[in-house]
C-alpha positions as CSV (number, residue, x, y, z in Angstrom):
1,X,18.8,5.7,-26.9
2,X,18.7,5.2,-23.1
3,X,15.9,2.6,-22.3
4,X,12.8,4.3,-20.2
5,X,12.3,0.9,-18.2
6,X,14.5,-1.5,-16.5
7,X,12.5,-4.6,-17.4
8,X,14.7,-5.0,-20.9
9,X,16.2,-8.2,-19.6
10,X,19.4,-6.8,-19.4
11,X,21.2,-7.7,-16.6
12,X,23.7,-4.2,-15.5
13,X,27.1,-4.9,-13.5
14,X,27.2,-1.8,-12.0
15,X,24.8,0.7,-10.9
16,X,23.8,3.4,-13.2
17,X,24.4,6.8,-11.6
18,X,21.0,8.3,-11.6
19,X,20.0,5.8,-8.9
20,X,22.7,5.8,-6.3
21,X,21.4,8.1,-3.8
22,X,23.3,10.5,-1.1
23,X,25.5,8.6,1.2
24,X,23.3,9.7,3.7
25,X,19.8,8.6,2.3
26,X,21.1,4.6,1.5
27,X,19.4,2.0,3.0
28,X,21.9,0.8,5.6
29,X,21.1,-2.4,5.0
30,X,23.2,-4.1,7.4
31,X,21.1,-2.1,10.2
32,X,17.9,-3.7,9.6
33,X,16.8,-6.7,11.5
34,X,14.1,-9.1,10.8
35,X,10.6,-8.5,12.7
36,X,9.9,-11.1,14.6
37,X,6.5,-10.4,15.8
38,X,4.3,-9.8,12.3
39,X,1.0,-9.7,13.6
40,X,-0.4,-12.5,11.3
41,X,-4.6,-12.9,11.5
42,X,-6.8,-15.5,10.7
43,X,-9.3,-14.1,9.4
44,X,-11.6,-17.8,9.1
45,X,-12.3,-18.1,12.5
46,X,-15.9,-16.5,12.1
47,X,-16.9,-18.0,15.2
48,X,-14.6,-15.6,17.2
49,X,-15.2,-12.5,15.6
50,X,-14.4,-10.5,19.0
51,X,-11.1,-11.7,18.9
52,X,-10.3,-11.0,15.3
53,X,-11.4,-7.4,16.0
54,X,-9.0,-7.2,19.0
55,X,-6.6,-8.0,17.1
56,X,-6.8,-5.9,14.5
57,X,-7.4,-3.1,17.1
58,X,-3.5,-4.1,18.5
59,X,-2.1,-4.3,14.7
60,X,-3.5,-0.6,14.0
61,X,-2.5,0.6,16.9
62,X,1.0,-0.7,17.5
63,X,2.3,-1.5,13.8
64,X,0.2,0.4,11.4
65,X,0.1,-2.8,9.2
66,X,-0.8,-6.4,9.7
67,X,-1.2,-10.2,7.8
68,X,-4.0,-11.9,7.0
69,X,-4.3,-15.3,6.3
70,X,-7.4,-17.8,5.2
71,X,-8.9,-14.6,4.0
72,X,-11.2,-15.9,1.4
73,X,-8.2,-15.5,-1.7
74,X,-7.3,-18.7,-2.9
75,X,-3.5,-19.5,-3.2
76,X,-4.7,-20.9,-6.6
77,X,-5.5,-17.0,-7.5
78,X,-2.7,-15.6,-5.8
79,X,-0.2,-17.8,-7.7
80,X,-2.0,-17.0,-10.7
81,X,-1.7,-13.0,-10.2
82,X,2.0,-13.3,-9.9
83,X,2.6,-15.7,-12.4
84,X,0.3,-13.1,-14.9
85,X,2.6,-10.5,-13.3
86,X,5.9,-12.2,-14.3
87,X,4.5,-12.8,-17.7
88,X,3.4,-9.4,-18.5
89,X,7.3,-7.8,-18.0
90,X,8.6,-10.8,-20.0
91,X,6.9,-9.0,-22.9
92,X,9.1,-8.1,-25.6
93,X,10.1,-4.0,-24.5
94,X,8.4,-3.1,-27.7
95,X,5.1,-4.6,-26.5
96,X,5.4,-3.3,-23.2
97,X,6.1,0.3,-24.2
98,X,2.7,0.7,-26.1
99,X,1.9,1.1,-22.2
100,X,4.8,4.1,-21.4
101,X,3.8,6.8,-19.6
102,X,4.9,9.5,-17.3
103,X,1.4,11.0,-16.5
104,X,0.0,10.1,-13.5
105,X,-3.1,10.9,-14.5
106,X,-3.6,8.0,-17.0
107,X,-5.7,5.1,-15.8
108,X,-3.5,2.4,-17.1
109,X,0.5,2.8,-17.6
110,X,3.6,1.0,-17.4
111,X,6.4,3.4,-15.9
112,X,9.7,3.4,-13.6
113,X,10.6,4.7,-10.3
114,X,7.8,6.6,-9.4
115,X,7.8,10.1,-10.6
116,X,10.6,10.9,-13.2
117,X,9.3,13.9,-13.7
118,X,10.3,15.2,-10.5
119,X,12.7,13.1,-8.8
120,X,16.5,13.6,-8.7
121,X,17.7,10.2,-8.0
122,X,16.0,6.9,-9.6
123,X,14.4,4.0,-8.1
124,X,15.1,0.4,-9.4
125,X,11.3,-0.2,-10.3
126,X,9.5,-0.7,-13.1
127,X,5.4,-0.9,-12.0
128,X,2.6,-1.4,-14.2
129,X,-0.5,1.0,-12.6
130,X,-4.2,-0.1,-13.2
131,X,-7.4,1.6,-12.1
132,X,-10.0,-1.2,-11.2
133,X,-13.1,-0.3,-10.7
134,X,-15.6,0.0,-12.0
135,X,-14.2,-3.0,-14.0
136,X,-16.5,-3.0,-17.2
137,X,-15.0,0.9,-17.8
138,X,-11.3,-0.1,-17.2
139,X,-10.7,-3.9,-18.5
140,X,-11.4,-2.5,-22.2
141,X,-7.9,-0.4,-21.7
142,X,-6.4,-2.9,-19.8
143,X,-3.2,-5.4,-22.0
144,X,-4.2,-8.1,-24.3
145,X,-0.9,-9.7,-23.6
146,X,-0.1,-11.9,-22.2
147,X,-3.7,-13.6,-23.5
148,X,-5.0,-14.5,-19.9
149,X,-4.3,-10.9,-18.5
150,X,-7.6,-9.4,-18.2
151,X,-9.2,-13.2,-17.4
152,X,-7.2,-13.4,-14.4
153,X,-6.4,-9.6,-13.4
154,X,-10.9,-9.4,-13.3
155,X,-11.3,-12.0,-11.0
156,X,-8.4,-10.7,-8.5
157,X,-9.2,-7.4,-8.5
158,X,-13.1,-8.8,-7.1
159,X,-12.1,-11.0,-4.3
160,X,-10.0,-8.3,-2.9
161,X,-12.2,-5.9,-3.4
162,X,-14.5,-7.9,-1.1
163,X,-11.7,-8.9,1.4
164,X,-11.0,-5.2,1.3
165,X,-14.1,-4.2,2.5
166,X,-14.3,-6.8,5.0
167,X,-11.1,-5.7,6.3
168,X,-12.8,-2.2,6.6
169,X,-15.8,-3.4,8.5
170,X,-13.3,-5.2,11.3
171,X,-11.5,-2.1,11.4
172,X,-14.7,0.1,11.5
173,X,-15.6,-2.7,14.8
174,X,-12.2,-1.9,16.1
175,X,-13.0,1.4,16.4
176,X,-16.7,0.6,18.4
177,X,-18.0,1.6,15.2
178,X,-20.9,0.4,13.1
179,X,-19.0,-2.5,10.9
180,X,-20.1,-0.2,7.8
181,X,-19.2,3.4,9.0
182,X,-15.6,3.8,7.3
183,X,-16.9,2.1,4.2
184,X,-20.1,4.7,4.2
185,X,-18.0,7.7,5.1
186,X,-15.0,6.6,2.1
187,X,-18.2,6.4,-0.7
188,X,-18.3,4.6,-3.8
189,X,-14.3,3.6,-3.4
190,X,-12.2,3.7,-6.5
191,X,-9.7,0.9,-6.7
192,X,-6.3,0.5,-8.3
193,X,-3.1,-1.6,-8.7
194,X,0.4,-1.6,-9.1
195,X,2.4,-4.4,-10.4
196,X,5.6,-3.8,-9.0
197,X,8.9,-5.6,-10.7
198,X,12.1,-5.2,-9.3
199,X,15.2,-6.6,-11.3
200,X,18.1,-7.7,-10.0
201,X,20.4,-4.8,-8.9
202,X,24.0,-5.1,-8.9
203,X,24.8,-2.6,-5.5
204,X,21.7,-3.1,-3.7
205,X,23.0,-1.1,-1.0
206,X,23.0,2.0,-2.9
207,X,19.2,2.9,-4.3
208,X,15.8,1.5,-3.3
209,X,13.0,0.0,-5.0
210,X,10.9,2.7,-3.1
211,X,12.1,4.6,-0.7
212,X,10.4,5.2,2.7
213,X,6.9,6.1,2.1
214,X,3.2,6.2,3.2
215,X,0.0,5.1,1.3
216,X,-2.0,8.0,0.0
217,X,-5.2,5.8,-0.1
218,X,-7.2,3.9,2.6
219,X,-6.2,0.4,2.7
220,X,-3.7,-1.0,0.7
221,X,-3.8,-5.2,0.4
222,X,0.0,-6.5,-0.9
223,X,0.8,-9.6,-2.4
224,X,4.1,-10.4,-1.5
225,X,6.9,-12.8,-3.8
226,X,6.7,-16.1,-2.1
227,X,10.9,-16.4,-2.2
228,X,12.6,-13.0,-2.0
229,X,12.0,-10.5,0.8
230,X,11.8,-6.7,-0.2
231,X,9.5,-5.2,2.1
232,X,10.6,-3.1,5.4
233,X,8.7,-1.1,7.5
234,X,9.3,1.1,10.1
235,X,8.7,0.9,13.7
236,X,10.0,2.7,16.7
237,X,12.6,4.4,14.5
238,X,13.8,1.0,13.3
239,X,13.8,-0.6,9.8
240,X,12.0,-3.9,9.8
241,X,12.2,-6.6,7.1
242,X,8.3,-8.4,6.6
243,X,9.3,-11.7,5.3
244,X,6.9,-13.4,3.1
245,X,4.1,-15.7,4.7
246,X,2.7,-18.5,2.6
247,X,-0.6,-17.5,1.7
248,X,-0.7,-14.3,3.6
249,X,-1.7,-10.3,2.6
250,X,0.1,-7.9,3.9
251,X,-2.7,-5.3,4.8
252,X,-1.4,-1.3,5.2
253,X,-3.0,1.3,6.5
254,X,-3.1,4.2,4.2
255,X,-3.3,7.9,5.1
256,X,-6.8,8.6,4.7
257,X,-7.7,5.5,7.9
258,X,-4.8,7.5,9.8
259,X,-6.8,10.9,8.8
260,X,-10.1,9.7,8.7
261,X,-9.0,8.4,12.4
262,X,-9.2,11.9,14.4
263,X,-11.8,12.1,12.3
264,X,-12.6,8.6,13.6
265,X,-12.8,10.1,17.0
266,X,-15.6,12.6,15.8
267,X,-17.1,10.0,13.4
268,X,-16.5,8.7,17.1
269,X,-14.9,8.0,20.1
270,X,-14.2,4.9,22.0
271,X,-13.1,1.6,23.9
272,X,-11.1,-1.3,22.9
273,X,-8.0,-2.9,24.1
274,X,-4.5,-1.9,24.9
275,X,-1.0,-3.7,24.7
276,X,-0.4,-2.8,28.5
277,X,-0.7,-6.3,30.1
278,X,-1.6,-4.5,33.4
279,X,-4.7,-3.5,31.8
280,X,-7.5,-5.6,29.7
281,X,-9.4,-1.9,28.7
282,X,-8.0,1.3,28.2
283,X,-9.5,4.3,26.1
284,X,-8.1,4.9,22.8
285,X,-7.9,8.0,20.7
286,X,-8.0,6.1,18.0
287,X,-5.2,6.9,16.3
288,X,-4.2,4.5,14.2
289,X,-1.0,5.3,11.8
290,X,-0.4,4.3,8.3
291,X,3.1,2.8,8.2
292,X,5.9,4.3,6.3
293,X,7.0,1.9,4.5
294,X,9.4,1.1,1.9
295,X,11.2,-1.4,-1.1
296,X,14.4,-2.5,-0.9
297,X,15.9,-5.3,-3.8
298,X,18.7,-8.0,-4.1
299,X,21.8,-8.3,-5.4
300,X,20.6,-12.1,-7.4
301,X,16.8,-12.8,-7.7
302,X,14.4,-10.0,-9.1
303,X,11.1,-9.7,-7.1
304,X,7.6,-8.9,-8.0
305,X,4.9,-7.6,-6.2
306,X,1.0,-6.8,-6.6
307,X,-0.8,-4.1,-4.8
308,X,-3.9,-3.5,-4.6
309,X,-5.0,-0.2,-3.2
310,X,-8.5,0.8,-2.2
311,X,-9.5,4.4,-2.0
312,X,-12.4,6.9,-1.0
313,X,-14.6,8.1,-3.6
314,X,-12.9,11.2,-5.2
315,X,-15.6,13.9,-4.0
316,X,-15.1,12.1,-0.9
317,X,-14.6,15.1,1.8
318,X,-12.0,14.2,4.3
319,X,-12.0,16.9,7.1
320,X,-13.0,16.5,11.3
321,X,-16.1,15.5,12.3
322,X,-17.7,17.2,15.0
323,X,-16.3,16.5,18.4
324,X,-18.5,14.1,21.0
325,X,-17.3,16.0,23.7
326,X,-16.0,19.5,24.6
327,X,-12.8,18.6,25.6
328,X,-12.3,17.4,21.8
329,X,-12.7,20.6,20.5
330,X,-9.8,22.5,19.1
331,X,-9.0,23.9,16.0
332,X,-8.4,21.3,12.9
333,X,-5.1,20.6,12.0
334,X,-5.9,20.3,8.2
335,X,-8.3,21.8,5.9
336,X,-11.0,20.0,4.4
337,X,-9.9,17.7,1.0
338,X,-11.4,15.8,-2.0
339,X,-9.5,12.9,-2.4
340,X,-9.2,13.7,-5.7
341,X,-7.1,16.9,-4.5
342,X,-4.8,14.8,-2.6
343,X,-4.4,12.2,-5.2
344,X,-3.1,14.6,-7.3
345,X,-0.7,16.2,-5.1
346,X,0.6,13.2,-3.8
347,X,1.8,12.3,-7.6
348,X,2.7,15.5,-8.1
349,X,6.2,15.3,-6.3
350,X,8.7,13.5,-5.5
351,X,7.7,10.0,-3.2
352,X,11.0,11.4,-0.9
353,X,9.9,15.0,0.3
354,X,7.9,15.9,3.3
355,X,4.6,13.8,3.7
356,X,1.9,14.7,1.7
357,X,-0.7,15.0,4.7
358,X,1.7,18.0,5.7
359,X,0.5,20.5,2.5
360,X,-2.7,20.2,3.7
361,X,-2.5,21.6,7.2
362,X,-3.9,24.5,7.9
């Protein structure tokens, strides 16, 4: 029988055909360039808040997605997580398929790709998905093995919870908001992972690990392999590759800050700082994007890597906010939502078709 996940530790020659894609959907690979100008943010400097926030404010703006670095994770942890990671898909298969399963709706599974159920074409991931939070209902479902699992996977899951949420308040600040306004408006935010492995894949230039994508969450917090570089986003119609920093997150916005951002302008409104160097102020609508993104693996070295995912509460209502001014007023662009609701229309198709934001327009 055909094995359901890649992570078998067998090591293919040649590309099995449900995961070469369209000539005309490959990755191109020779196309993409490096991107030289990752905005990287210290996030220690707590003396010069302002300028943290500024920079932020640029990050959201221009690239959708940003690094932070001496962000209150220790490298210890981090090093930890991965290694934990690594471990887990080193299981024996028949240990790791106790976890199998296709429904999205489960709170802890190890699956491939991303939604066999609906997808044509294959992606070369396997992903272990966790919901984390509250932690004293979810740990109890969580794997025994490897032993230190649930030891280790607890106390990451807290410290970027909280670098979550302080990302949220310098965004909120970004925005001339009150520091706590996106995390009051988001609720009791749920949290998940995915522990993303990617073996090595013999034509790399035919299938993705994911293909382009948004985040269907609020803020998403990746920890990235130290040694192999997998991650692209785009920007200005260009594929990018992120290369790994030592130490670093890479911090996405997801599509509920880009929705929650109109929104942002009726929540409300406002100054900061624009990348014209003619200008030190110009008036922002606010509109900060969350980046389409996507996975791309190697030919030699497999790749890991954990996100973390941080989302409104699911009777959370995204919809407009009332408009500060007249001239804001015009008819929404989307209907009201639960989170909930777009949680589960996001998994229920395939990661490749239109965006997800688009089914909810009025």
């Amino acid at each position: 029988m055909e094995a359901k996940i890649l992570s078998t530790g067998t090591r293919y020659s040649t590309l099995p055909e449900s995961y070469i894609r369209p000539e005309l959907e490959r990755p191109r690979l020779s196309q993409v360039s490096e991107c030289k100008n990752v905005p990287i943010i210290n996030l220690g400097d707590h003396l010069n808040r302002p300028q943290i926030v500024q920079q932020i404010a640029h990050a959201c703006r221009v690239y959708g997605f940003f690094q932070v670095i001496d962000h209150g994770v220790s490298v210890e942890m981090m090093e930890k997580m991965l290694a934990v990671a690594g471990e887990f898909y080193r299981l024996p298969v028949e240990e790791k398929m106790k976890l199998y399963s296709d429904d999205p709706a489960k709170t802890v599974r190890l699956s491939t790709s991303f939604n066999v159920r609906k997808e044509k074409v294959h992606n070369w991931r396997d992903y272990l998905r966790l919901h984390c939070y509250p932690l004293d209902q979810y740990t109890p479902e969580w794997p025994s093995n490897p032993p230190p699992f649930k030891e280790i996977v607890s106390s990451y899951c807290k410290q970027v919870r909280e670098l979550g949420f302080k990302i949220q308040e310098l965004i909120s600040e970004s925005l001339g908001l009150e520091k706590d306004h996106i995390k009051n408006v988001l609720g009791e935010q749920g949290q998940h992972m995915a522990m993303n492995y990617y073996p090595p894949c013999p034509q790399p230039e035919l299938t993705y690990g994911l293909p382009g994508h948004t985040d269907p969450n609020a803020l998403t917090i990746l920890l990235q392999d130290p040694t192999v570089t997998g991650l692209q986003v785009l920007k200005n119609g260009v594929w990018l590759a992120i290369r790994p920093h030592p130490g670093a997150f890479v911090i996405n916005i997801g599509d509920q800050l880009q929705w929650v951002n109109p929104l942002i302008r009726g929540f409300e409104l406002v100054t900061i700082g624009e990348e014209n160097p003619r200008s030190d102020q110009a008036v922002s609508n606010g509109k900060y994007k969350s980046v389409w993104h996507r996975a791309i693996v190697n030919a030699e070295s497999e790749r890991l890597s954990v996100a973390s995912f941080l989302c409104p509460a699911n009777d959370a209502v995204i919809g407009p906010a009332k408009p500060l001014t007249e001239e804001d007023e015009s008819s929404a662009i989307y209907r009201n939502f639960t989170y909930a609701e777009y949680y589960k229309t996001f998994w229920s198709r395939n990661l490749d078709e239109e965006h997800c934001l688009e089914l909810f327009k009025n």
